[in-house]
Every structure is written in structure tokens, then in C-alpha cells.
C-alpha positions as CSV (number, residue, x, y, z in Angstrom):
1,X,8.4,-47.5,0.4
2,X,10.9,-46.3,-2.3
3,X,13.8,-44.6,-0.6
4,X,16.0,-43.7,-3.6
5,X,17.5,-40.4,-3.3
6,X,15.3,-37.6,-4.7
7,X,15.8,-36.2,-8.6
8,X,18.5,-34.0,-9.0
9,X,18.6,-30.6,-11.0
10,X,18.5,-32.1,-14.9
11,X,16.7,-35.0,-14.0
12,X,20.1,-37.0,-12.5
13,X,19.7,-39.2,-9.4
14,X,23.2,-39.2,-6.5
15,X,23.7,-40.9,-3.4
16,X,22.8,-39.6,-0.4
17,X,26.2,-37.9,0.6
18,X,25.7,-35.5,-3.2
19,X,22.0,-34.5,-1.6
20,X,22.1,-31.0,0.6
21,X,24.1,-31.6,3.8
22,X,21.9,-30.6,6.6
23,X,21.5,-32.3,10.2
24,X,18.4,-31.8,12.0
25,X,18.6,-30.7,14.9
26,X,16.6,-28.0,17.9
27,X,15.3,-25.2,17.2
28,X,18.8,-23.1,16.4
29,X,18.1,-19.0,18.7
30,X,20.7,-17.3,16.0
31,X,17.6,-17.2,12.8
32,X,14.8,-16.1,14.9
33,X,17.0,-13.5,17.0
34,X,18.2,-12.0,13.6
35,X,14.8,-12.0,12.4
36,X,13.4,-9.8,16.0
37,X,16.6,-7.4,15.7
38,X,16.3,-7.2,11.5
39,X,12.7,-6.3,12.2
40,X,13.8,-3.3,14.0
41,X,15.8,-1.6,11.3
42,X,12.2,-2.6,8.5
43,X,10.1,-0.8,10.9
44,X,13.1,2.0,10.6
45,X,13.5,2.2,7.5
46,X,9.7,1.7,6.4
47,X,8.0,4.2,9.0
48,X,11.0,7.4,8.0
49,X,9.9,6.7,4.4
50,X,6.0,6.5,4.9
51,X,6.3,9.9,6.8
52,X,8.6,11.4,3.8
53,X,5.6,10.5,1.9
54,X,3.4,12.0,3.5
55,X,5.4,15.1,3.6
56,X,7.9,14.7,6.6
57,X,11.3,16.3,5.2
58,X,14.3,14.0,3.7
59,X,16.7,16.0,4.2
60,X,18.4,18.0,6.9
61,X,22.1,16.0,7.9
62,X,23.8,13.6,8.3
63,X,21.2,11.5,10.1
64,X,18.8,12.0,7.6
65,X,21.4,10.5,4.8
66,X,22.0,7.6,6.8
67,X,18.6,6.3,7.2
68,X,17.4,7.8,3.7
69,X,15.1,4.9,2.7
70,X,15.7,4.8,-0.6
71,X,19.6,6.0,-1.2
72,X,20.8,5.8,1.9
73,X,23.7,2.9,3.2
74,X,20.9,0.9,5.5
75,X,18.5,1.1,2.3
76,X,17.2,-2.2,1.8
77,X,19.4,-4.0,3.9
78,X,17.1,-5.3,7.0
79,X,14.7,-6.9,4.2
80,X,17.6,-8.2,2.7
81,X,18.4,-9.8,5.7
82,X,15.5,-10.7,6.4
83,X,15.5,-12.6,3.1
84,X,18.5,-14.3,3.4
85,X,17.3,-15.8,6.9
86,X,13.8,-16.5,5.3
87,X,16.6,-19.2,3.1
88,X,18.2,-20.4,5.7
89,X,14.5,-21.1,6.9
90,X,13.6,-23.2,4.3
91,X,16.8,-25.7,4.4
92,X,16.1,-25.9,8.0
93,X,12.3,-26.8,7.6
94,X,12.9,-29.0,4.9
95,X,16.3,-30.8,6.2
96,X,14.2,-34.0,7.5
97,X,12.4,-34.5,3.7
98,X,15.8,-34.7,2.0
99,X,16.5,-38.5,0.4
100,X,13.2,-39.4,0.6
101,X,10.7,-39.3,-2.6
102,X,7.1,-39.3,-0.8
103,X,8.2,-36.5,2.1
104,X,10.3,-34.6,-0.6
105,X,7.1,-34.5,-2.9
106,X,4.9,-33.2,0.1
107,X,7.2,-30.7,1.5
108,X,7.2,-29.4,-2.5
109,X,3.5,-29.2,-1.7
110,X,3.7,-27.6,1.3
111,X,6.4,-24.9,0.1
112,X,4.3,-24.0,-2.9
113,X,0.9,-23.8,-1.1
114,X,2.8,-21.4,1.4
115,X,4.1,-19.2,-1.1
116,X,0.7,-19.1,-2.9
117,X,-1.2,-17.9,0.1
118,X,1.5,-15.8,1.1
119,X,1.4,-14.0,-2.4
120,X,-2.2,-13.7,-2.7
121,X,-2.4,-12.2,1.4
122,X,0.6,-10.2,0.5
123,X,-1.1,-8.4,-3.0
124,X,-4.5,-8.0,-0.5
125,X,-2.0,-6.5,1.6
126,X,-0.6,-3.9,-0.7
127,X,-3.9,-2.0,-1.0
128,X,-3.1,-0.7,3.3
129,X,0.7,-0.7,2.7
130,X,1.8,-0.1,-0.7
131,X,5.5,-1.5,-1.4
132,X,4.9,-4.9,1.0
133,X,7.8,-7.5,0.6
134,X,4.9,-9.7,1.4
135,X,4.1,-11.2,-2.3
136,X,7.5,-11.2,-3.3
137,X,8.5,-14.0,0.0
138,X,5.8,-15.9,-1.7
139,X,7.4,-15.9,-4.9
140,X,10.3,-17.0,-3.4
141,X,8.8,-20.1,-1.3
142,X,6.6,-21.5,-4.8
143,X,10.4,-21.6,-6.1
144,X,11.9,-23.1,-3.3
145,X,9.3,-25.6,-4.0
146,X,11.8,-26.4,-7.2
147,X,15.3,-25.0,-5.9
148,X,15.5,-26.4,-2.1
149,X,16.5,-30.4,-3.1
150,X,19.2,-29.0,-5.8
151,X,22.9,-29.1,-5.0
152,X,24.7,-26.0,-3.5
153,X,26.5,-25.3,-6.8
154,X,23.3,-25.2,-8.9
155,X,21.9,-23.1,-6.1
156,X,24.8,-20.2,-6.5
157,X,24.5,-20.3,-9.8
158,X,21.1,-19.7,-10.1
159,X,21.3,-16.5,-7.4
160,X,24.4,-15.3,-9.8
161,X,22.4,-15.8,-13.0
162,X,19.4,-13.4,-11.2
163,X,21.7,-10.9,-10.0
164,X,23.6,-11.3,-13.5
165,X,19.7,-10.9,-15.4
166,X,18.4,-7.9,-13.4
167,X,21.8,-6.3,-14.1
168,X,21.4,-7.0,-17.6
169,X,17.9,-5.8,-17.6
170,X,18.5,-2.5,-16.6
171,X,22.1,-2.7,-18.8
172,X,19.2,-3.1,-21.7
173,X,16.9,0.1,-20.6
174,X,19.5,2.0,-20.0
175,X,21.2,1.5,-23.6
176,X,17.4,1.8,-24.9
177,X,16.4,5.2,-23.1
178,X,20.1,6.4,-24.7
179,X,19.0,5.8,-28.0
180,X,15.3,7.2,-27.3
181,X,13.1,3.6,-27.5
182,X,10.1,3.1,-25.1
183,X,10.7,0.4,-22.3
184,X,7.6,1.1,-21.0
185,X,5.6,-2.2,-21.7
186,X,8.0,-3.5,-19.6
187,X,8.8,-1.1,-16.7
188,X,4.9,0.6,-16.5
189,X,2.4,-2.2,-17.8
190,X,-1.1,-2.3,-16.3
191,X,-0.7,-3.2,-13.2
192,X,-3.7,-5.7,-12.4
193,X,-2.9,-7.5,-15.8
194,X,-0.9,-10.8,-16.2
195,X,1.9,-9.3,-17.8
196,X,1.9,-6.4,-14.6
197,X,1.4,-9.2,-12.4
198,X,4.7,-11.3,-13.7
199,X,6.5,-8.4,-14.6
200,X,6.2,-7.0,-11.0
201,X,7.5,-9.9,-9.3
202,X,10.5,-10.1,-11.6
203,X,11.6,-7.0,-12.5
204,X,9.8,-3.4,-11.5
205,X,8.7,-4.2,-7.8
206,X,10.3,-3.2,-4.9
207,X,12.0,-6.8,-4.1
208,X,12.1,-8.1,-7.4
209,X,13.2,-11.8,-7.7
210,X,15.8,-10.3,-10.2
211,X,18.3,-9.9,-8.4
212,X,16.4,-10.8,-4.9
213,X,16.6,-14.3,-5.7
214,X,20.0,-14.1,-4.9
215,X,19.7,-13.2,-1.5
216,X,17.6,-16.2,-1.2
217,X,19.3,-18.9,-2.7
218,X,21.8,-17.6,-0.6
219,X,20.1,-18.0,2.4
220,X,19.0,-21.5,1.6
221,X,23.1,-22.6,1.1
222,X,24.0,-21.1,4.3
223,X,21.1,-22.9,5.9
224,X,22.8,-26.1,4.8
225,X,26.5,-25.7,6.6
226,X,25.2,-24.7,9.8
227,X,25.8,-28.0,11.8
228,X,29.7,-27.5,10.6
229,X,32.1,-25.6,12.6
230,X,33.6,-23.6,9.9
231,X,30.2,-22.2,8.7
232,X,30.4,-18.6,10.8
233,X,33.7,-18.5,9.4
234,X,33.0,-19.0,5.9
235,X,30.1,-16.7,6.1
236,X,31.8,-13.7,7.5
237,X,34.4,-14.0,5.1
238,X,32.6,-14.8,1.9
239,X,30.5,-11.5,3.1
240,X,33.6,-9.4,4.2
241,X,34.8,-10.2,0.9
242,X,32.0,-9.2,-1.1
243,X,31.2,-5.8,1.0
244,X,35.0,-5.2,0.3
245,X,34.5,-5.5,-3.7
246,X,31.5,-3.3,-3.6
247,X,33.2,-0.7,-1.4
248,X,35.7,-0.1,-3.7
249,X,33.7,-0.3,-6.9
250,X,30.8,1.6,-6.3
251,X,32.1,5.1,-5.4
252,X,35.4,4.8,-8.0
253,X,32.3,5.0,-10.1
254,X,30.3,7.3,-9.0
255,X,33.1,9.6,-10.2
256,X,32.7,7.9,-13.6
257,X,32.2,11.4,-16.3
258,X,30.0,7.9,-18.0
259,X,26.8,7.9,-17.3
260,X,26.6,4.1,-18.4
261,X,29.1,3.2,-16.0
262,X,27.4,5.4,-12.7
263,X,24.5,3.5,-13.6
264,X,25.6,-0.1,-14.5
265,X,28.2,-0.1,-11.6
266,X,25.9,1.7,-9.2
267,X,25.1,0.9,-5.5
268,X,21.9,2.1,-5.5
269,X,19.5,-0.4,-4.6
270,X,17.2,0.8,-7.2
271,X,19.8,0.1,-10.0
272,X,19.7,-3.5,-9.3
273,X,23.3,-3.9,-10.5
274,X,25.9,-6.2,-9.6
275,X,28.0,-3.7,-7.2
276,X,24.3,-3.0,-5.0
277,X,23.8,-7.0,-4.6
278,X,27.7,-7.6,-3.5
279,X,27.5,-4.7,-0.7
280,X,24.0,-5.6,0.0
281,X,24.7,-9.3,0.6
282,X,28.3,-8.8,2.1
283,X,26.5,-7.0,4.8
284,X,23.5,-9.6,5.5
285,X,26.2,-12.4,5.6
286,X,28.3,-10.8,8.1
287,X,25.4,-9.4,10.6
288,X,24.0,-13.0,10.3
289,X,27.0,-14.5,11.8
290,X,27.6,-11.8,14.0
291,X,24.5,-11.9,15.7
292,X,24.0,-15.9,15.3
293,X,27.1,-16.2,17.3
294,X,26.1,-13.5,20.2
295,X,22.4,-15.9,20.6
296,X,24.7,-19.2,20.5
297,X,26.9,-17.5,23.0
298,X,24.3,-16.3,25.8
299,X,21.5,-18.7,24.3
300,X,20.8,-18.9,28.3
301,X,20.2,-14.8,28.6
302,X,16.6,-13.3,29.2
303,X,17.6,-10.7,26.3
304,X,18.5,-13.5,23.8
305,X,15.3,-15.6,25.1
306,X,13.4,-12.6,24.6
307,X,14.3,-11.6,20.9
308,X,14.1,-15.6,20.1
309,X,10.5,-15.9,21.5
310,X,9.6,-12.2,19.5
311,X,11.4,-13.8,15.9
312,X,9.2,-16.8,16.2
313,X,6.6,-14.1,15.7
314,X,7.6,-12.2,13.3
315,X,5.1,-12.0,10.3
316,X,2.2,-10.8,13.1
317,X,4.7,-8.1,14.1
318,X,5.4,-7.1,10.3
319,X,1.8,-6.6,9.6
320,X,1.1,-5.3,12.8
321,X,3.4,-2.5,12.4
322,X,1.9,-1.6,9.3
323,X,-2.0,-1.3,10.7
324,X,-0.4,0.4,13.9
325,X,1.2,3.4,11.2
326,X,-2.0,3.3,9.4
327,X,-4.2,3.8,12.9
328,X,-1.9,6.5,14.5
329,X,-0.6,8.5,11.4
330,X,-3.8,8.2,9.0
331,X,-6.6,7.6,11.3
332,X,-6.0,9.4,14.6
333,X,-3.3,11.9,13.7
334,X,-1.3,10.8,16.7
335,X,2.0,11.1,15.1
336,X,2.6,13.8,12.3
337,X,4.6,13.6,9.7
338,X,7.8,14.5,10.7
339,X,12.0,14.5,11.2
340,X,14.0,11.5,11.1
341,X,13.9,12.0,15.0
342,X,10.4,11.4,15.0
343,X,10.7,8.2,12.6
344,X,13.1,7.0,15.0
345,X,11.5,7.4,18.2
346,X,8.1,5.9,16.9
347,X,9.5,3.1,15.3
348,X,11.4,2.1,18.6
349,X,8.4,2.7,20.4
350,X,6.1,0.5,18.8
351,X,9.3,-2.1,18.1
352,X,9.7,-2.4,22.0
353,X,5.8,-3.3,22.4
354,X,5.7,-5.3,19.7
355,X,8.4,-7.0,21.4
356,X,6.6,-7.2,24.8
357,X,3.7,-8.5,23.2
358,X,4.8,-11.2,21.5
359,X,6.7,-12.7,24.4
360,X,3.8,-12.5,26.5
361,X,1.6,-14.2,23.7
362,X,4.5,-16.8,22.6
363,X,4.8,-18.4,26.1
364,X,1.3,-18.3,27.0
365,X,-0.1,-19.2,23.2
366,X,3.0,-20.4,21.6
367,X,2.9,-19.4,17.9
368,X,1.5,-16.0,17.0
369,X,-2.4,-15.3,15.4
370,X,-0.9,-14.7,11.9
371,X,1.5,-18.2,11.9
372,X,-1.0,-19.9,13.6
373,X,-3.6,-18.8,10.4
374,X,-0.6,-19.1,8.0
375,X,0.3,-22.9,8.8
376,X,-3.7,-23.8,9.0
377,X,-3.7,-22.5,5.8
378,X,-1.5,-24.0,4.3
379,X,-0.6,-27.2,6.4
């Protein structure tokens, strides 16, 4: 068998100590407890801004500012987290392939076929719950088909050069609405055409890959430093730093009297600019070590067992909490649309069982209904 190390980005070969530096080892409890307690704040988030549609109030205090779903501080930053650890997933899965040519070229396979079936469930998906980060995660697994044997450098470069291009991108409509041009073959094309299709994923969806690549790449670097002992560390910092940056930047210009500079140096997730993926990456860096160290330091506890066993599960809680909204709120009129109060106490609610339920199914099944279709899928 030919055991030479694995192409490297621009077609160069290294020895094995340039390839990723990741050790195999057990199943780590810090990913899959941050994905249970990250799934928390997406329920959150997506049930308070499900109800606003459907006509609970957005305003009304402080509370309601906080958890604002689309302008508010926690706005996108559970998905973002959950991104980033979605990265860290992928160098961990693929840690063993790494050096070798044949298992490197099936795990390509494998990461593609995933993020193919994952994008065409999560587009299926979107018809019950419009806005799904479902078929953007599949975009981001065919690429980590590509990205996940390159070197750490060419991996922050390219999460830059997406944050740098969706910045750009809305630089460039902004400059264009100023001067009164249409951007509206790019931002509002049909959306079941190709050019909808690609452009969604990219640019006008609710996770686009520009700047959401970022996250991602991200993720997958981290992944590959978590045997050191400097990793938590360098992860806090590098976050603490960037959440630091942000802080200061984004509300010195929100006083701006420019309105190119509110926009261009906004923290509004929606303005994907530079300032929104700083604060919103600081903050998934620094929870991630946070919590990763509070699993690694009561691993043995019945509450960290419990949220490990639940994150093991967590794409049959994510759709589950969609069809549960859909049966109570649409079909049965259980819950009304209502205050943040009543986002709040549903979404811990059906959080808590969704918690019970999959640690009663993971030690008597192992892995949930939707992994266990998800691998056979796409084995």
C-alpha cells in the first residue's frame, strides 16, 4: 500500500510532522456537552422568533432585547457555536485518515456524501421550518471534503478570506443602493433556480458560508490542538481577544453620523461584517473552553454524563424541536403566541425532555433514530 503523505493545498506533498497534528484518542465529553447546552440557547432563540412571527410581541424590556433573535447580543451565537464544534467534529472524525492516501480518499467520500444528504434533508426540511441551518452544515462538510487535510495556515486563511468576501459583498451593495443600482439578481433571485440555489448558500441565507465558513474552519483548527495542553489557553485568549476588538469597534460606530461606516463596521449579524464575525467568534471560542473544561473536570458527574449522552443526539433533538413547535403552536394551539416569558418557559420545557429522552434512548439504543439513518445513509 502507498503510504506517502496525502497532497497538500497547491498540489505539494510534506512529511508527516507538516500534516494536521491530531492524536486519536476516546471519545473527548467537552464537544458533545457543548453541543446539549448550545442546543438549549437554538431552541431559545429559534422558538421567541417563531412566536414574533406569528405575532407574539418583540418588544417590551430589557429581556426582550436580550434574546431579540435577530438584533439582540445572543443572536446567532448558539448556531455559531454549534458550528464551530460541528469543525472540531470533523478533525476529530477524520484524525485516524491523515497520512494515508486510500483512507484519506474514502473519508473525502464519506464527508461529501454526508454533506450531500444533509443538504438535500435540510432543503426538504425548510418547507416545515423555514430558516434551517440544516443545508448550510451540508455545505460545509462537501467542503471539508477539500479543506480538512490542508495545513492550519491555509485553513485560517481561507475562514479570513470568507469573512473578508461577505464583508466585501455587502461593502459592494451598500455602495450600489447609494448610488441607486439594482442588487437584486443577487440578493432576491428565484429561489428554486441554480443561481437561488448557490446564491443562498453563499451569500442571502440565514448561515451563509460567507462569512460562516469561518466559524468552521475555525472549528476544524481547534479540533487539531486538542491533545496539547496549551489548547484551552490559546482558545480563550485568541477569543477574549477578538470579543475585545469587536466590543470596542462596533458601538464607537454605531455613533458613526456615516452611514457607510454603521453599516460596514456593524455587529449586526445580518450585516455580515468583519466586527459581527470577531464578537461572534470571540464568544464561541471562549464558551467552548469554558464548558470543555467544566466536562473534563467532573467527566465522572451524572449532570456531565447526562448532557454528553444528550449531545451524542443532537440532530434528532434539532429536528424534533422543530415538529414539537409545529404540533403544539400550529396544530393543536397549545401554546400561543406570546412574551419572551412564554418563549422561555416552552423552550426549557421541551429542552429538559428532549434531554430525558435522549438519555433514556442513548443507553438503551445507543445512537439516536436520525444518526442512526444519517450514518446508513451515508456510510
Amino acid at each position: 500500500m502507498d503510504t506517502s503523505p496525502a497532497p497538500l493545498p497547491g498540489g505539494t506533498t510534506g512529511p508527516p510532522e507538516a500534516l494536521p497534528s491530531v492524536r486519536p484518542s476516546r471519545r473527548r465529553p467537552g464537544p458533545d456537552v457543548v453541543r446539549a447546552l448550545a442546543m438549549f440557547g437554538v431552541v431559545v432563540m429559534n422558538y421567541h422568533g417563531y412566536l414574533i412571527i406569528r405575532g407574539a410581541p418583540r418588544d417590551g424590556g430589557v429581556l426582550y432585547d436580550v434574546f431579540d433573535p435577530w438584533t439582540g447580543p445572543l443572536s446567532t451565537r448558539f448556531a455559531t457555536l454549534f458550528v464551530l464544534t460541528a469543525g472540531v467534529g470533523v478533525s476529530l472524525m477524520t484524525a485516524s485518515s491523515i497520512g494515508d492516501p486510500e483512507r484519506t480518499r474514502a473519508m473525502r467520500w464519506r464527508l461529501a456524501r454526508r454533506g450531500l444528504v444533509l443538504y438535500g434533508v435540510g432543503l426538504a426540511f425548510d418547507m416545515i421550518w423555514a430558516g434551517t441551518i440544516l443545508p448550510y452544515y451540508g455545505a460545509m462538510f462537501v467542503l471539508a471534503a477539500v479543506l480538512y487535510t490542508w495545513r492550519a495556515r491555509w485553513l485560517i486563511l481561507t475562514g479570513v478570506l470568507a469573512a473578508v468576501a461577505g464583508w466585501a459583498l455587502r461593502w459592494w451593495r451598500l455602495e450600489r443602493d447609494l448610488d441607486g443600482r439594482d442588487t437584486s439578481w443577487l440578493t432576491n433571485p428565484p429561489g428554486s433556480s441554480p443561481r437561488g440555489l448557490l446564491f443562498d448558500v453563499f451569500v442571502n441565507g440565514t448561515h451563509p458560508l460567507l462569512p460562516w465558513l469561518a466559524f468552521f474552519c475555525a472549528g476544524i483548527v481547534l479540533g487539531r490542538i486538542l491533545h496539547t495542553d496549551w489548547w484551552r489557553a490559546a482558545c480563550a485568549g485568541c477569543g477574549l481577544a477578538l470579543f475585545s476588538i469587536a466590543a470596542i469597534v462596533g458601538p464607537a460606530a454605531a455613533g458613526s453620523a456615516d452611514a457607510r461606516v454603521r453599516t460596514l463596521l456593524s455587529d449586526d449579524p445580518f450585516e455580515r461584517g468583519l466586527v459581527y464575525v470577531a464578537s461572534t467568534l470571540g464568544s464561541a471560542l471562549v464558551a467552548f473552553a469554558a464548558i470543555s473544561w467544566v466536562a473534563d473536570r467532573f467527566e465522572d458527574s451524572t449532570v456531565i454524563d447526562v448532557l454528553r449522552r444528550a449531545g451524542q443526539l443532537s440532530l434528532t433533538i434539532y429536528l424534533a424541536h422543530a415538529l414539537v413547535f409545529n404540533l403544539l403552536v400550529d396544530w393543536l394551539d397549545v401554546v400561543a403566541p406570546d412574551g419572551v416569558g412564554t418563549a422561555l418557559a416552552f423552550a426549557t420545557i421541551v429542552w429538559l425532555c428532549s434531554i430525558a429522552g435522549a438519555v433514556a434512548y442513548q443507553q438503551r439504543f445507543g445512537r439516536g433514530p436520525a444518526e442512526r439513518v444519517y450514518r446508513a445513509l451515508t456510510a
